[in-house]
N, C-alpha and C positions, 0 to 999 in steps of 0.2 A: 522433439524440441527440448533443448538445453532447460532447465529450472532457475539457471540465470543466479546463482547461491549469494544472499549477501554476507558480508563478514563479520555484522553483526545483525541479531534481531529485531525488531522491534515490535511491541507489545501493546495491545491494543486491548481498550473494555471494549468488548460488544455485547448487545443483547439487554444481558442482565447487571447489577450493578454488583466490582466486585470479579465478575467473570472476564480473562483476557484469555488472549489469541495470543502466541510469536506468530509472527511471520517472519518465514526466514529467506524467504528467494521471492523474484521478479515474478514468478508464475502465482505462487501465493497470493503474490500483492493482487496483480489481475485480477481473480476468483473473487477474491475480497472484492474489490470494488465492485465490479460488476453483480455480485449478487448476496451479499452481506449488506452493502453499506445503507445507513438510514437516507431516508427521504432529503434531509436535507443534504446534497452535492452541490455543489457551486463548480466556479473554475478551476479551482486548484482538484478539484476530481477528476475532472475534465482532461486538463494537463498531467493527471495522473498517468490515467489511463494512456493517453497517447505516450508517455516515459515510459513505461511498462513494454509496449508495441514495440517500441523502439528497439529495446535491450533486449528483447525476445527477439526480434527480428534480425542481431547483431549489430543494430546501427548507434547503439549507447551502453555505457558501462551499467550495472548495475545497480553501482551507490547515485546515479540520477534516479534512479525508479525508486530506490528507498529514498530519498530525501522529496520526493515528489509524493510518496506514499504520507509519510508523517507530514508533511505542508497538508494535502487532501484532509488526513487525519485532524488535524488542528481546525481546519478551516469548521469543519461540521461540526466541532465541539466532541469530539473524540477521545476521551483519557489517552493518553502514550507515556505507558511506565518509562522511565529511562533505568 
């Protein structure tokens, strides 16, 4: 399966504070959500992950899974360096 490469990063604090992640591809993103992300997910994770499926699955370009990935990110209260 393709890693689905975005054209740019995006940067994430997890964990500790201070400490970030890139994520640079659709498959990243996945992994991340599914088994990174804190307790609190709402919809926009939700919608993440299905954006991810999607773009892995060939049915969506990539920058929907990143731009699904930082909404996700935002919603939880997620730092995202720009």
């Amino acid at each position: 399966m393709d890693a689905k490469l975005w054209n740019k990063p995006v940067e994430v604090e997890l964990g500790r504070i201070g400490h970030f992640r890139a994520i640079t591809s659709t498959r990243e993103a996945a992994e991340c959500l599914l088994t990174r992300w804190p307790e609190s997910a709402g919809p926009a994770h939700a919608a993440a992950r299905r954006a991810c499926l999607a773009v892995l699955e060939g049915k969506a370009e990539p920058e929907v899974a990143r731009q699904a990935f930082i909404d996700a990110a935002e919603e939880s209260g997620i730092f995202v360096r720009s």
